[in-house]
C-alpha positions as CSV (number, residue, x, y, z in Angstrom):
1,X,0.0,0.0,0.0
2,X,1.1,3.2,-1.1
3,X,-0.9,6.1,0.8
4,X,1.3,7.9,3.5
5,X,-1.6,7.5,5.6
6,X,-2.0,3.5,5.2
7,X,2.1,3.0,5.6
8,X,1.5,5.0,8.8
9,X,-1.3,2.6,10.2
10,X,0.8,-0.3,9.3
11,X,3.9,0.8,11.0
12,X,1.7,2.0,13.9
13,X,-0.3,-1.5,14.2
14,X,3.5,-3.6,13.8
15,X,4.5,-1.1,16.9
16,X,1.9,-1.8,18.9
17,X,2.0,-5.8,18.6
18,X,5.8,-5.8,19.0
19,X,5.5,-3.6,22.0
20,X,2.5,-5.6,23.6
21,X,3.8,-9.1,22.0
22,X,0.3,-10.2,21.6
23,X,-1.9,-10.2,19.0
24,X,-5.2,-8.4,20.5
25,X,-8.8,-7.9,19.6
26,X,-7.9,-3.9,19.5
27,X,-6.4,-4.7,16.3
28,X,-9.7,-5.2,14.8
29,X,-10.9,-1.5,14.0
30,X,-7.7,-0.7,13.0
31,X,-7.5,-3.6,10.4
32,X,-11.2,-2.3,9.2
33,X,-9.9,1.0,8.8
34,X,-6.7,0.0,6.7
35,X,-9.0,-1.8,4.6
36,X,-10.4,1.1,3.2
37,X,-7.1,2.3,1.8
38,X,-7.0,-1.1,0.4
39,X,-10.4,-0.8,-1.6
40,X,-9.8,2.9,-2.4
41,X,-6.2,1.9,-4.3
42,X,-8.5,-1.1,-5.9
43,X,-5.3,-3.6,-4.3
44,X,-8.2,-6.8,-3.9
45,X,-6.1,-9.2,-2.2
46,X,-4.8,-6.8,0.4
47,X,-8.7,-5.8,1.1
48,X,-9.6,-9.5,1.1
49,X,-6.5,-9.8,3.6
50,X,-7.0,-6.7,5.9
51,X,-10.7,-8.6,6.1
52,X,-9.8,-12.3,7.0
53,X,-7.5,-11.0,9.5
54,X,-9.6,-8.6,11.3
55,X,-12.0,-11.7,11.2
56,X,-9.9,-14.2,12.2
57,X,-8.4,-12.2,15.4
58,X,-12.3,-11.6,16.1
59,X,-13.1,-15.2,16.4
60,X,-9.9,-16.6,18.2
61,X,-8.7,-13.7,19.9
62,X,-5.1,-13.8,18.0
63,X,-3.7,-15.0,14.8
64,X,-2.9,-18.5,14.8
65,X,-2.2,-18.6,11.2
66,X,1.8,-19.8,10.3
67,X,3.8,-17.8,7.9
68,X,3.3,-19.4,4.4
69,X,6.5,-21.3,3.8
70,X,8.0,-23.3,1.2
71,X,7.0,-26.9,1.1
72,X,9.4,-28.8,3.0
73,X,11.9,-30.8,1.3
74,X,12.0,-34.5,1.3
75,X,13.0,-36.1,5.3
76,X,12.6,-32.9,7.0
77,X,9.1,-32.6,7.9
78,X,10.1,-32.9,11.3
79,X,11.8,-29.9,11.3
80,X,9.5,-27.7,10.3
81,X,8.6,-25.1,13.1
82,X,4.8,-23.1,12.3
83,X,5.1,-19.7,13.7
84,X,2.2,-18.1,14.7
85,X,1.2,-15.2,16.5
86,X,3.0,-11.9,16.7
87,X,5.7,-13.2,14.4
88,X,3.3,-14.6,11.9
89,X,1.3,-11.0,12.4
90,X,4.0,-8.7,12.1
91,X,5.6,-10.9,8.9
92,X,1.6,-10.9,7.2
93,X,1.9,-7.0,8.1
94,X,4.8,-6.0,6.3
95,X,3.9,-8.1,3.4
96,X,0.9,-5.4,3.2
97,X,3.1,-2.9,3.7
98,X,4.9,-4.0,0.5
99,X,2.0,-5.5,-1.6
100,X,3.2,-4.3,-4.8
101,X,6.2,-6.8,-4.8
102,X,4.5,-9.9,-6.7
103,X,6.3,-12.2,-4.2
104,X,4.8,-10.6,-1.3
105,X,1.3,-10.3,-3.4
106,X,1.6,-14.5,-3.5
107,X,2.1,-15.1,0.0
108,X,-0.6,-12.5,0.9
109,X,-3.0,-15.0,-1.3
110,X,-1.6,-18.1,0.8
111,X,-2.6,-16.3,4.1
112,X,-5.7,-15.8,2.8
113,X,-6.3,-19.6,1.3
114,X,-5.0,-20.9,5.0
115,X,-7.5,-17.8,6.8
116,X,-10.2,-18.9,4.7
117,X,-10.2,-22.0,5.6
């Protein structure tokens, strides 16, 4: 997202988890509000995003969704660690921050596919 305003929100919302280390249902509004910078720049994904996660905090009370990863390769399934939670949070986050990189774009699709689950 591009708008001063929305790169502010974003930076402010990644503050406030890091500082708190916890993933918090006062992260809702804030997520609804980002959202509309996401539908006014017509950037789908991010709005569909910004949606799913303000959703997803509201029913769990955090974000237990693990940071999209490459699939592991053969023999070591086992070590494969899911982070969740503020790390996860702060990692979907930036990848808003940066949508326009078509990397970053992809994994924001695989949050969604695993947050709409």
């Amino acid at each position: 997202m591009e708008h001063k305003k929305a790169q502010q929100k974003i930076e402010d919302i990644i503050s406030d988890v890091e500082n708190k280390n916890a993933v918090s249902q006062s992260l809702i509004e804030q997520l609804k509000d980002l959202r509309t910078y996401a539908v006014e720049a017509k950037q789908p994904v991010v709005a569909k995003a910004l949606r799913l996660a303000s959703e997803h905090i509201e029913e769990n009370e955090s974000f237990i969704i693990p940071i999209p990863t490459d699939e592991p390769l053969e023999g070591e399934e086992d070590d494969v660690q899911l982070i969740t939670g503020v790390e996860s949070f702060v990692y979907f986050m930036n990848l808003i921050k940066n949508s326009k990189n078509k990397i970053n774009l992809e994994e924001l699709r695989e949050y969604n596919r695993l947050m709409d689950l």
